[in-house]
C-alpha positions in Angstrom: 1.8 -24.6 -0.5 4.9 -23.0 -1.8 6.7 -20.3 -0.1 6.9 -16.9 -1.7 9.7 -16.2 -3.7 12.4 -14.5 -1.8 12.4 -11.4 -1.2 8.5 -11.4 -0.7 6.6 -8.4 -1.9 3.8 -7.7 0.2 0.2 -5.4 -1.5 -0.8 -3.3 1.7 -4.1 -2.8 2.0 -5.9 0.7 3.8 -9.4 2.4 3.2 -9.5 5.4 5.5 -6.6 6.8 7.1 -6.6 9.8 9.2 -7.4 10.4 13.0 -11.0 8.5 14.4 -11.4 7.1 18.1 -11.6 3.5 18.1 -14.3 2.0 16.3 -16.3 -0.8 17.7 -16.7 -2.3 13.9 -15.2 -2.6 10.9 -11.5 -1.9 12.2 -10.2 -3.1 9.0 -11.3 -0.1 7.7 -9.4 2.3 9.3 -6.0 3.5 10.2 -4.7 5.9 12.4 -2.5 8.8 10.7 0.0 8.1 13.7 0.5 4.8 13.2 0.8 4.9 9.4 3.3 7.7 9.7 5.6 4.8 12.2 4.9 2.4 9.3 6.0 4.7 7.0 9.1 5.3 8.8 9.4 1.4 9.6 10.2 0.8 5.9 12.8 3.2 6.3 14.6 1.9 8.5 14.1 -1.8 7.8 15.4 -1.3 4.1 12.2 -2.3 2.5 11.5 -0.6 -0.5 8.3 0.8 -1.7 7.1 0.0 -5.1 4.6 1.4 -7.1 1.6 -1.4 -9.0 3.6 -0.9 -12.0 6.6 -2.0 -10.5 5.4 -4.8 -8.6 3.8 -5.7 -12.2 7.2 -6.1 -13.7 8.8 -8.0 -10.8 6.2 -10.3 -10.2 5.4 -11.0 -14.1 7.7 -9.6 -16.6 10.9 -11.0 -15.1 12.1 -7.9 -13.4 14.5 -9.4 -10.2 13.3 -7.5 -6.7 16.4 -6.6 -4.9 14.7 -6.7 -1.1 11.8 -7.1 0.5 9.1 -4.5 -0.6 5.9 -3.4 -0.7 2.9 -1.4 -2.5 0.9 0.9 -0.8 -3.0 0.1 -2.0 -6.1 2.5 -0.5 -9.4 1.5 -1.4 -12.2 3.6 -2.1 -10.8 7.2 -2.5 -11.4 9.0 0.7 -10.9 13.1 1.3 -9.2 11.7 4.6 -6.2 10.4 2.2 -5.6 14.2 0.8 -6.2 15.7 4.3 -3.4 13.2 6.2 -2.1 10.6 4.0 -0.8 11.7 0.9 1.3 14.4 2.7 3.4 11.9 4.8 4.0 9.6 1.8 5.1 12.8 -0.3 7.1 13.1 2.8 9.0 10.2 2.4 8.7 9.9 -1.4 6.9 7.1 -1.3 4.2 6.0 -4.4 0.8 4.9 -3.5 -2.5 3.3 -5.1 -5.8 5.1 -4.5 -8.7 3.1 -6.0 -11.8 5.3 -7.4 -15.2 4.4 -7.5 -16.0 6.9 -10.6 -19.3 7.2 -10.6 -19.1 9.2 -6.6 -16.5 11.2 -6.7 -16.7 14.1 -4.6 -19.9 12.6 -3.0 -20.5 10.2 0.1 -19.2 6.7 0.4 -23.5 5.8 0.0 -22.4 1.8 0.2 -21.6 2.2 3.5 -25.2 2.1 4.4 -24.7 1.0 8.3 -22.9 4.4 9.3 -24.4 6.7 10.9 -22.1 9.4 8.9 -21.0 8.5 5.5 -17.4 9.5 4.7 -17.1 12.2 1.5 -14.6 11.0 -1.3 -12.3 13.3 -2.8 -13.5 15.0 -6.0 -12.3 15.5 -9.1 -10.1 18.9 -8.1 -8.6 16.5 -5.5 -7.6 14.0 -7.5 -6.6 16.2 -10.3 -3.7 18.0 -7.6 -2.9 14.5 -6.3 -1.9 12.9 -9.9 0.3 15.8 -10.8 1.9 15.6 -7.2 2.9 12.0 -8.3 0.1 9.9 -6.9 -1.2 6.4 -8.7 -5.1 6.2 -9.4 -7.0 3.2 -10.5 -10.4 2.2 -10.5 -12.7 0.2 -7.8 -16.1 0.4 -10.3 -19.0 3.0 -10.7 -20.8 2.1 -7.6 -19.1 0.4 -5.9 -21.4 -3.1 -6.2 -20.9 -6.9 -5.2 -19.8 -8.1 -8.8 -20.6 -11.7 -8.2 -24.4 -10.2 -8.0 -25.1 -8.6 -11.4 -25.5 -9.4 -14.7 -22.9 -9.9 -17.5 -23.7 -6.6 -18.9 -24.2 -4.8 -15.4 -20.7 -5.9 -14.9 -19.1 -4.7 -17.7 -20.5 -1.3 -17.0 -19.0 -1.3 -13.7 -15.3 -2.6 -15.0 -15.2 -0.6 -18.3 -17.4 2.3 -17.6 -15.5 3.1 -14.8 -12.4 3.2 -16.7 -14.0 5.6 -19.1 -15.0 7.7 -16.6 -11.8 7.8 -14.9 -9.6 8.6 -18.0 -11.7 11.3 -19.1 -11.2 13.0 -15.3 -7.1 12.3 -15.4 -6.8 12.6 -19.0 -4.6 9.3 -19.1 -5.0 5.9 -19.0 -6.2 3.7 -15.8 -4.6 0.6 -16.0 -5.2 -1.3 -12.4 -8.7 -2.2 -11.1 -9.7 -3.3 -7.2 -12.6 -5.8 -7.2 -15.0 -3.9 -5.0 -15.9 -6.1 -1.2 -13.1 -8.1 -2.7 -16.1 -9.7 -4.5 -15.7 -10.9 -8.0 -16.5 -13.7 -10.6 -14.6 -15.8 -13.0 -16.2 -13.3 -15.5 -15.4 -10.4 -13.7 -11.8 -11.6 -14.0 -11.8 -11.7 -17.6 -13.3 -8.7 -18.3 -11.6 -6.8 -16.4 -9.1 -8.4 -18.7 -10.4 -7.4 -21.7 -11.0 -3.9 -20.5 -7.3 -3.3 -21.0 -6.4 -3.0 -17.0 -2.9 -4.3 -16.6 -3.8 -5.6 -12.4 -6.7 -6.0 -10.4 -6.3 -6.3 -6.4 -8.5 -8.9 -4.5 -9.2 -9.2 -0.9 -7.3 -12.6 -0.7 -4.7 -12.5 1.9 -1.1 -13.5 1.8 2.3 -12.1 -0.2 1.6 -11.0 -3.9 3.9 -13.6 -4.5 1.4 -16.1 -4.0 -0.4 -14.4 -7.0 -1.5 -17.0 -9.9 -2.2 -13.9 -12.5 -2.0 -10.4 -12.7 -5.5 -10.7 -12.1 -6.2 -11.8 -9.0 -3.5 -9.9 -7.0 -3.6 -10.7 -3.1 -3.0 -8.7 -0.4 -2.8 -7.6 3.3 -4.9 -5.8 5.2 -4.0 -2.7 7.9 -6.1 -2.5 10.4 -7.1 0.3 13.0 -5.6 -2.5 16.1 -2.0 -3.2 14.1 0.5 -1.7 16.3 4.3 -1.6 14.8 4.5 -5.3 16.4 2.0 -6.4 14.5 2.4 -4.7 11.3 5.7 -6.1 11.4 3.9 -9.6 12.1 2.3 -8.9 8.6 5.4 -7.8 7.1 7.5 -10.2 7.5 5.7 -13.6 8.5 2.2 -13.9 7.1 2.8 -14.8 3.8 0.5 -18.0 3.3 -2.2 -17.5 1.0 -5.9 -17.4 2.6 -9.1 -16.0 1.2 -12.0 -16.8 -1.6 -10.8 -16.8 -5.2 -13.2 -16.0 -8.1 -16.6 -17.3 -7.6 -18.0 -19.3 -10.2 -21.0 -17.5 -12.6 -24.2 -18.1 -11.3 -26.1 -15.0 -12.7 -27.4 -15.2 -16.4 -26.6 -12.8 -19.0 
């Protein structure tokens, strides 16, 4: 397998960020605010710029030469947790970020996340309204937030393009990058996502973005609750190699 292309550019990947205990599950899925504020400030003082999905875009596809290592900032799902800790220390350091949208629940509960005990609320549409004229990036991770690979050809579609719909008429702009909800999607999936006129969609492939085939099917690296400085660092700089599922053949009619 090739190397990445040097500098590498590395797609961070977060869902909820604020401050939990430890949890005995899913630690992917969390991040202290403490520790992302000392990743925050690593990039800083390691000289690695932060890009936003637009910019990455243009280096990675168009041609556009990266000067140093860098990164974007990705965070699934749209959480009120981002508003309450995140979004304040990246405004800190002026740093752009990602937030993915599942349109069809915003400003209700995360209801796919069916083994907690206490769903987490999203931020609605006042929220996101604030956040875009602050300078934050939106994009969209479906209606429902569904296992792509599972529905129909015209289920699908719905998810990827009404979703986009729905997210324009809140910002009253375009959405133009799309996260494949579980990481889950189909060789159709990819293509209409396509077709929907999104310029990205993230996947849940690991590995440098340089890795990345097509604007498509974006990989990335996860932050997880356990990653201490050392070991984000470990992620930084070292685990480049691709690893993770690609698009799943169709198997479901229609």
């Amino acid at each position: 397998m090739r190397p990445p292309a040097a500098p590498p550019l590395s797609i961070l990947m977060y869902h909820q960020i604020g401050r939990y205990p430890r949890p005995s599950a899913h630690r992917a899925l969390f991040c202290h605010i403490d520790r992302f504020k000392a990743q925050l400030s690593y990039f800083k003082w390691m000289g690695v710029d932060v890009l936003s999905m637009d910019q990455a875009h243009a280096c990675l596809f168009e041609g556009r030469p990266l000067k140093r290592r860098a990164v974007v900032i990705t965070v699934d799902d749209g959480y009120d947790d981002f508003r309450e800790h995140a979004w304040p220390a990246l405004k800190a350091h002026g740093f752009p970020a990602m937030v993915y949208l599942v349109s069809a629940l915003v400003g209700k509960q995360a209801d796919w996340l069916s083994d907690r005990p206490e769903l987490p609320r999203l931020m609605d549409a006042g929220a996101i309204r604030q956040l875009r004229r602050e300078g934050c990036d939106f994009g969209s991770h479906a209606m429902t937030h569904p296992r792509l690979s599972t529905l129909s050809a015209g289920q699908q579609r719905q998810e990827i393009m009404g979703s986009k719909q729905a997210l324009e008429d809140l910002l009253g702009e375009g959405v133009e990058h799309f996260c494949y909800p579980f990481g889950d999607y189909t060789e159709r999936s990819r293509d209409m996502v396509q077709e929907a006129g999104y310029r990205t969609a993230t996947t849940c492939i690991r590995g440098a973005a340089n890795f990345s085939d097509n604007p498509y099917e974006l990989t990335r690296k996860a932050i997880s609750y356990g990653d201490n400085l050392v070991g984000f660092a470990w992620k930084l700089h070292a685990k480049h190699a691709r690893k993770g599922q690609a698009a799943l053949p169709d198997r479901v009619a229609a």
